[in-house]
matplotlib code that plots the C-alpha trace (Angstrom):
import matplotlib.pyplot as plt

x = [0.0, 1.5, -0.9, -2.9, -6.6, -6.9, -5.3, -7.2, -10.5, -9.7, -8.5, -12.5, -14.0, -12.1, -12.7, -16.2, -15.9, -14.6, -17.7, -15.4, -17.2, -15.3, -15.7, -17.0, -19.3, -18.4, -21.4, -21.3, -25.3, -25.0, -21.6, -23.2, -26.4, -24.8, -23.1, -26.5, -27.3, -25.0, -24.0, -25.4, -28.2, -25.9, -22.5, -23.9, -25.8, -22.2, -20.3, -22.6, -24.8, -24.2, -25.2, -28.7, -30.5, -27.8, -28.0, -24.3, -23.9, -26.2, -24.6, -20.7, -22.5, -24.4, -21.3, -19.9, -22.5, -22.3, -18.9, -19.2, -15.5, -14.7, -12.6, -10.0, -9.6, -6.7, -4.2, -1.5, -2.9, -0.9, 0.5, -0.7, 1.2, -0.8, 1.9, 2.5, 4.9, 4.0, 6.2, 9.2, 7.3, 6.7, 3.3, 1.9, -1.5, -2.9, -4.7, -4.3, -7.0, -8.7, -8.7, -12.1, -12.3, -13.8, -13.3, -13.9, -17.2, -16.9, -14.2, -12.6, -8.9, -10.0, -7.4, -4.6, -6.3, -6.9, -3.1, -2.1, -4.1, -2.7, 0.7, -0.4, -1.4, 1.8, -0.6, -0.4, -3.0, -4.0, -4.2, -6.8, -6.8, -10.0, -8.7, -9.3, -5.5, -2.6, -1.0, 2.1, 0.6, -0.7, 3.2, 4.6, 2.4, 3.0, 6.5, 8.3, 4.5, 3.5, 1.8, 0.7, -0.9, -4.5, -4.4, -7.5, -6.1, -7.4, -7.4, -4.1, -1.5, 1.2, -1.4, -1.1, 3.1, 2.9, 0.8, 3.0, 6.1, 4.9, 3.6, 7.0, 8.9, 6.3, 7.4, 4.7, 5.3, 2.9, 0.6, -2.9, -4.4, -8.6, -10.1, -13.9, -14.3, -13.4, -17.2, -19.3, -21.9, -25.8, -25.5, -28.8, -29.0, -26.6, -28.7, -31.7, -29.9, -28.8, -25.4, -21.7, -19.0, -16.3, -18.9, -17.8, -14.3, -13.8, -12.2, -9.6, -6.7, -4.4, -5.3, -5.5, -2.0, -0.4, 1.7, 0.9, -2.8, -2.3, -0.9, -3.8, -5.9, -5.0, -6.1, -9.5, -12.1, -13.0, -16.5, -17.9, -20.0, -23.6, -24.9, -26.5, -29.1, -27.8, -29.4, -28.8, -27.7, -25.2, -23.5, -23.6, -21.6, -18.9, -18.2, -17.5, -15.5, -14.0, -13.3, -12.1, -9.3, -5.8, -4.6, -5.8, -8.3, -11.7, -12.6, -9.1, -9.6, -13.4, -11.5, -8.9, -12.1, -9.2, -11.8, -14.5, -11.1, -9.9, -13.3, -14.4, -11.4, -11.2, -15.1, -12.9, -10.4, -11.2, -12.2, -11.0, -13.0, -11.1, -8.0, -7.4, -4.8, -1.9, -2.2, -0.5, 2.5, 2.5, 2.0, 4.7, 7.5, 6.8, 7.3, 8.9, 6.9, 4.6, 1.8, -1.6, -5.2, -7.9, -11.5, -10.1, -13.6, -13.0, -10.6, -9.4, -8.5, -6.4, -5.1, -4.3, -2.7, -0.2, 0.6, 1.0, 3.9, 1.2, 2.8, -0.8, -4.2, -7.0, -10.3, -13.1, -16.4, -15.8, -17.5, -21.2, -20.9, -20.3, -22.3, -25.9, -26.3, -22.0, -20.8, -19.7, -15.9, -16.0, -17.3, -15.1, -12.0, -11.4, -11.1, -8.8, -6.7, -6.3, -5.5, -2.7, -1.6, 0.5, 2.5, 1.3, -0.5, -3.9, -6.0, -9.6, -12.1, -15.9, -18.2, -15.6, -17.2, -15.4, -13.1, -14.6, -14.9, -11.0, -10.7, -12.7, -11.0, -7.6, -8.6, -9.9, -6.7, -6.6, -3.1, -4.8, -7.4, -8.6, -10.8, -12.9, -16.2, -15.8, -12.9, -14.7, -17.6, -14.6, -13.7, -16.6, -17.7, -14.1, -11.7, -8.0, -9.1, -12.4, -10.2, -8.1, -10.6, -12.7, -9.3, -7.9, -11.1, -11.7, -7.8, -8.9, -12.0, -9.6, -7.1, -9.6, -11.7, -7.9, -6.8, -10.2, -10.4, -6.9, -5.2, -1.5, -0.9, -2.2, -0.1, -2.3, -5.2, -6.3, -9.6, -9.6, -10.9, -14.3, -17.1, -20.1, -23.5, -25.9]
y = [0.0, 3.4, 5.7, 6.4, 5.9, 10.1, 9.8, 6.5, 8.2, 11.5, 9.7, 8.4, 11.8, 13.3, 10.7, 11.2, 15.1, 14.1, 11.1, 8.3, 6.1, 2.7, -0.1, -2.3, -1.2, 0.3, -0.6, -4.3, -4.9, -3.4, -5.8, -8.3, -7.7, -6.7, -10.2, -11.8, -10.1, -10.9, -14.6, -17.7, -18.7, -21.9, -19.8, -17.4, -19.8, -21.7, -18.7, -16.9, -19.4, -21.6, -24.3, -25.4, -21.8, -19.8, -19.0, -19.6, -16.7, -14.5, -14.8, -14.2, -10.8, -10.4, -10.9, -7.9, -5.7, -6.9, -4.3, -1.1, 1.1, 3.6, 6.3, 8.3, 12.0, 14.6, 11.9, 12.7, 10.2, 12.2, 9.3, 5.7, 2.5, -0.7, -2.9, -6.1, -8.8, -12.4, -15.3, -13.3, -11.3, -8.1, -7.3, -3.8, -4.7, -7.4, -8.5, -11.8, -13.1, -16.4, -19.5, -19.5, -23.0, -22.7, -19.0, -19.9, -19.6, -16.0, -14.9, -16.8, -16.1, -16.7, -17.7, -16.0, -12.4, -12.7, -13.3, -10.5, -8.3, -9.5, -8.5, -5.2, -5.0, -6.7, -8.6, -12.8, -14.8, -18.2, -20.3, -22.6, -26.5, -26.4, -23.7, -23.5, -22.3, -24.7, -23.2, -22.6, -20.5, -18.1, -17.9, -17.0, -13.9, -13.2, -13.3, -12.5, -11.7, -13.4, -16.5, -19.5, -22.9, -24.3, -27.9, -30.3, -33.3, -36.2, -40.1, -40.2, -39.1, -39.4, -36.8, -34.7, -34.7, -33.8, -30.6, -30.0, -30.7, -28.3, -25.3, -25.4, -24.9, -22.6, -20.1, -20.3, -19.5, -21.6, -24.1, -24.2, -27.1, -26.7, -28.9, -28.2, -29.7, -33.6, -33.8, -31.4, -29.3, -29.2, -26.4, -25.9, -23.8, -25.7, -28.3, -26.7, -26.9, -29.8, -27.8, -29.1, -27.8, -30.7, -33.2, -30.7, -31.4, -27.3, -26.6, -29.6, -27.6, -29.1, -32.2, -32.6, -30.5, -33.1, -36.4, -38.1, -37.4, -38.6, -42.2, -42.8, -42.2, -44.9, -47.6, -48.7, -47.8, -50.3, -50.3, -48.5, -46.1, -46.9, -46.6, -43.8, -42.8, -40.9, -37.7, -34.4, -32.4, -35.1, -35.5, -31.4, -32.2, -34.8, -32.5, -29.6, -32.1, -32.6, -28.4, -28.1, -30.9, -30.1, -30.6, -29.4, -31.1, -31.8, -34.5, -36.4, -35.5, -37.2, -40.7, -40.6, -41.3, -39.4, -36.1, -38.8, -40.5, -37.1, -36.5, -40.2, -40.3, -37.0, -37.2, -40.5, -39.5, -35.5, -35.6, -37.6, -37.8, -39.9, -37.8, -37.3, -34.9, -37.4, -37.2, -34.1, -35.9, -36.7, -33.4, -32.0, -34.4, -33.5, -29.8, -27.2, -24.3, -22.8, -24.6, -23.3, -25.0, -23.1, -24.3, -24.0, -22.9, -24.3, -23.1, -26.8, -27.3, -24.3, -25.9, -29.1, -26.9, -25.8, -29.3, -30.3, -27.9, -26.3, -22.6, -20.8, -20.9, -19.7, -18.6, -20.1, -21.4, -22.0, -18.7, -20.5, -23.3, -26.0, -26.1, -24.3, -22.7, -22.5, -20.2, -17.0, -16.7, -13.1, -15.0, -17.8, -15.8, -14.4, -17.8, -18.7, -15.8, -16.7, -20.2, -19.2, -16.1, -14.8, -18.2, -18.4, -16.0, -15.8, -15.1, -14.5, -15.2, -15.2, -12.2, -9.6, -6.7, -3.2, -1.5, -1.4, -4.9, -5.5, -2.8, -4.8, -8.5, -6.7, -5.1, -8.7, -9.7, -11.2, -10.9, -10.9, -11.1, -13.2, -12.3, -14.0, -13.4, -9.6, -9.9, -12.5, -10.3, -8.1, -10.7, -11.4, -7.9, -6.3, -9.2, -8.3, -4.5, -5.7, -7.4, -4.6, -2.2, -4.7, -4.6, -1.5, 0.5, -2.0, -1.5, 2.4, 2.0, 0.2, 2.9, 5.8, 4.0, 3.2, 7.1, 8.4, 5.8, 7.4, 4.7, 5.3, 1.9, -1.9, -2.2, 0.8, -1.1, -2.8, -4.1, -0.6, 0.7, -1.2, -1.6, -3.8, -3.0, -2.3]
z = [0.0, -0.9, 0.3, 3.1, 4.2, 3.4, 0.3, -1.2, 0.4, -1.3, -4.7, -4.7, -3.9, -6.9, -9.3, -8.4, -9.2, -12.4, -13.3, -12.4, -9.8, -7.7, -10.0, -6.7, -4.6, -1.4, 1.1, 1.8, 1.4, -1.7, -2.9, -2.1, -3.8, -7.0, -7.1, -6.5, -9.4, -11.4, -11.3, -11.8, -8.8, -8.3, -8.1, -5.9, -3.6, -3.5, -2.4, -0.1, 1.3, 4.9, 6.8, 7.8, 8.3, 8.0, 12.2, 12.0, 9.4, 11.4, 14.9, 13.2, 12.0, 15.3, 17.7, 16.6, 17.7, 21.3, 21.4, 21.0, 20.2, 23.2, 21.4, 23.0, 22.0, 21.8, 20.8, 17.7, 15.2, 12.4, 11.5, 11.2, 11.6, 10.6, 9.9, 12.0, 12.3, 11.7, 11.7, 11.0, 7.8, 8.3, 6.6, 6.0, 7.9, 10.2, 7.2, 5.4, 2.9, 3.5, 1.2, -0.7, -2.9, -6.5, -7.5, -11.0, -10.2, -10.1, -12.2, -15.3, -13.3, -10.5, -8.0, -9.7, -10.4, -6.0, -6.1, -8.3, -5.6, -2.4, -4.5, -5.3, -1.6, 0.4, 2.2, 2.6, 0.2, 2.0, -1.5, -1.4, -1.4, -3.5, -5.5, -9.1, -10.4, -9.2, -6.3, -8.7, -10.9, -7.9, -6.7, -9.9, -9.8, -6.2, -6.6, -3.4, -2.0, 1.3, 0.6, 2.7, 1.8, 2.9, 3.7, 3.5, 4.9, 2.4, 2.9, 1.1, 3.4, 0.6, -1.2, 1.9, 1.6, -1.9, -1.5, 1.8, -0.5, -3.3, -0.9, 0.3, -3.3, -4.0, -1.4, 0.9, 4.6, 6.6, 5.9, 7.7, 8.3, 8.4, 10.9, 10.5, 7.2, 7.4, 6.2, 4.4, 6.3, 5.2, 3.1, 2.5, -0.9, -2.7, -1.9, -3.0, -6.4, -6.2, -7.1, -6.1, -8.4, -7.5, -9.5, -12.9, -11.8, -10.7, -7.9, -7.8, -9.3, -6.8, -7.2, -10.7, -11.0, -8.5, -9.4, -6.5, -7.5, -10.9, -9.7, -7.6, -10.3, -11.4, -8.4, -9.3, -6.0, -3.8, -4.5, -7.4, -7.7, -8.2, -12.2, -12.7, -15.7, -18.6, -18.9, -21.2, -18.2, -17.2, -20.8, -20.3, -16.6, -18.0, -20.7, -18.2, -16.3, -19.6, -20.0, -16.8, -16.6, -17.5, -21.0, -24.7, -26.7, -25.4, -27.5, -26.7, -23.0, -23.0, -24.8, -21.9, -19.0, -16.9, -16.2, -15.0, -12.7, -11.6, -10.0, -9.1, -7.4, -5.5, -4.0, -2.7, -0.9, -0.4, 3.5, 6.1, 9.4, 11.1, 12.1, 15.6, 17.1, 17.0, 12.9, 13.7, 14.6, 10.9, 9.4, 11.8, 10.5, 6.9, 7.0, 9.1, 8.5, 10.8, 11.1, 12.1, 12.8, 11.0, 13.0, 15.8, 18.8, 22.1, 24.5, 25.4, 22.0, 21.9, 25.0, 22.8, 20.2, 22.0, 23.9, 20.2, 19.2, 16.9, 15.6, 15.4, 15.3, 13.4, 15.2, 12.1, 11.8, 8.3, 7.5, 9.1, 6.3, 8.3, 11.5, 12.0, 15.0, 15.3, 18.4, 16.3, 16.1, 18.0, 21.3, 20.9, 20.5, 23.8, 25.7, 23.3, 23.9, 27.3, 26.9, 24.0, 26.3, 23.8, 22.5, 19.6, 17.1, 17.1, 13.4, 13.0, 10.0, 9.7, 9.4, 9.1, 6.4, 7.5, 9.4, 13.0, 13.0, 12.2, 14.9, 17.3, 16.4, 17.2, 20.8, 21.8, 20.9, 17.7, 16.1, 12.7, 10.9, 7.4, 5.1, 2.7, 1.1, 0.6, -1.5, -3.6, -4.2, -5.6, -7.8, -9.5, -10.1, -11.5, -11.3, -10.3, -9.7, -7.8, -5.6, -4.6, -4.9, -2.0, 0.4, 0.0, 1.1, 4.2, 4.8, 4.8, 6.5, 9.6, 9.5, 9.7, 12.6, 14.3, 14.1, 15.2, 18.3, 19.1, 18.0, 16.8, 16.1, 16.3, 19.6, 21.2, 20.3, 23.2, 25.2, 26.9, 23.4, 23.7, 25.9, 26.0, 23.9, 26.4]

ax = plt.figure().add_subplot(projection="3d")
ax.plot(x, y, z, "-o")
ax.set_aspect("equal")
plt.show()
């Protein structure tokens, strides 16, 4: 970032004088609504929706309204430092942006126009196990970017080394491990649809871009899936699977059968709910980044985190698509910053939409903070530039809300800075 909250708010006052308007939206409601608009029922349901009646997605919004920001007057807030150090990076915000799976769904670049943003902004980009761009294509843009790799830990542990392997020649810096997802939640519009993208083979870039992956293509399941009857909208699926596999030539692709493999053999293998905290042991010998657990809720297994040799740990509820009627991540995050007591840094996702929530993460004593679907609304309205556009004026909206709570800097603020809703 090479200007200040001022400057970027100024540089969209007099654009406006001169008939240029923000290419996203500013107001969330209205982001969000624009998207609904403007992609397909199935893509939007997909991205915005959440488990069971959405409660989850409600109370992540709700929580921060129990806080209310006490700010301090008569303090030089001339200048603003936002900047943070995290596992030895210095970054120019506590800001990182989450891994969101299948992006294709709302932009054509997808992961990699997200990654060319988090470059422009300095700030880390979490890539995505169910990403749509192989996680070497997002590094080559980012360069010497921050970066980090999201792991779904599958049924293949020698899958699981191989995605470890490559995040580290990519240049990533940690790896986080999500927890909440060893089965998939009752996400009830994409089940309305009838709608999941991995049966069209998106959102298996990794997998499909991975040797390991390849070979176990090639062992035949244990039991077969049941035959199903051929429809029109199922030729229509295989040949998307077809479209979205690696490799030129549709027609050659649909001989090979290796789409229909690729995608038989991730729903196989993609989740594993039978980990237990000692599989940790595992993931620990194979890599020594800094590893943090994304998922994590309870106090006692930030507790267990720690007794693990675990580097971090990511406050998440999955953004309410996993569990209906979830504890929001806000009231979770508290105990957990007790338990860690500074060991160990301790991120935030879920629910975060603007500046005064960021502010409020950070004086409960959040390290950092992730987010996710706001920059994905970014994306599917103006790509690359929607992206950045998305962050930068959250990023502004934080700095102005630090400087006019009397905040110099992330380390001044503090839990003093709020008080409870009445």
């Amino acid at each position: 970032m090479q200007n200040s909250a001022t400057d970027w708010q100024g540089e969209i006052y007099l654009n406006g004088f001169a008939g240029i308007r923000p290419k996203v939206n500013i107001d969330f409601s209205r982001l969000e609504e624009t998207v609904r608009k403007r992609l397909p029922q199935e893509a939007f349901a997909y991205l915005a929706g959440g488990a069971g009646l959405g409660s989850t997605l409600d109370n992540n919004r709700q929580a921060f309204e129990k806080y209310k920001i006490l700010p301090r007057m008569l303090r030089d807030v001339s200048k603003r430092d936002l900047s943070i150090s995290l596992f030895g990076q210095k970054l120019p915000a506590p800001v990182l942006l989450s891994p969101i799976g299948v992006l294709e769904l709302a932009h054509p670049l997808a992961d990699v126009a997200v990654a060319g943003a988090a470059a422009q902004l300095g700030i880390p980009y979490i890539f995505s196990n169910q990403s749509s761009k192989p996680m070497e294509e997002c590094a080559t843009v980012m360069k010497n970017s921050p970066h980090w790799f999201q792991l779904y830990w599958s049924k293949s542990n020698d899958l699981v080394a191989s995605f470890v392997q490559r995040a580290e020649r990519c240049g990533c810096a940690a790896i986080t491990l999500t927890l909440d997802t060893t089965m998939l939640g009752w996400r009830t519009q994409d089940l309305e649809l009838s709608y999941l993208p991995f049966l069209e083979g998106r959102g298996i870039a990794q997998y499909t871009s991975d040797p390991v992956f390849q070979r176990l293509m090639e062992v035949p399941e244990e039991t077969e899936q049941m035959n199903r009857k051929i429809t029109f909208q199922s030729l229509v699926g295989v040949i998307q699977m077809a479209k979205n596999y690696p490799g030129k030539g549709l027609l050659s692709k649909l001989k090979s059968g290796r789409p229909l493999k690729a995608v038989r053999k991730f729903v196989s293998l993609y989740s594993n709910p039978a980990l237990t905290w000692e599989d940790l042991k595992i993931l620990r010998r194979q890599t020594q980044l800094p590893i943090l657990l994304k998922g994590i809720l309870h106090p006692d297994d930030a507790r267990k985190a720690l007794d693990f040799g675990m580097d971090g740990i990511v406050v998440s509820n999955h953004g309410g698509r996993q569990i209906d009627g979830s504890i929001s991540t806000l009231e979770a995050l508290p105990g957990i910053v007790a338990v860690v007591n500074g060991k160990i840094p301790v991120l935030l996702d879920s629910g975060m939409r603007g500046g005064a929530d960021i502010f409020k993460t950070l004086a409960l004593g959040a390290t950092a903070v992730c987010i996710g679907r706001p920059y994905v609304y970014g994306l599917a309205i103006a790509g690359q530039a929607g992206v950045y556009e998305v962050i930068r004026n959250m990023l502004a909206d934080f700095e102005l809300t630090m400087g006019l709570a009397g905040c110099q800097n992330i380390a001044e603020i503090t839990r003093d800075a709020l008080v409870p809703a009445t």
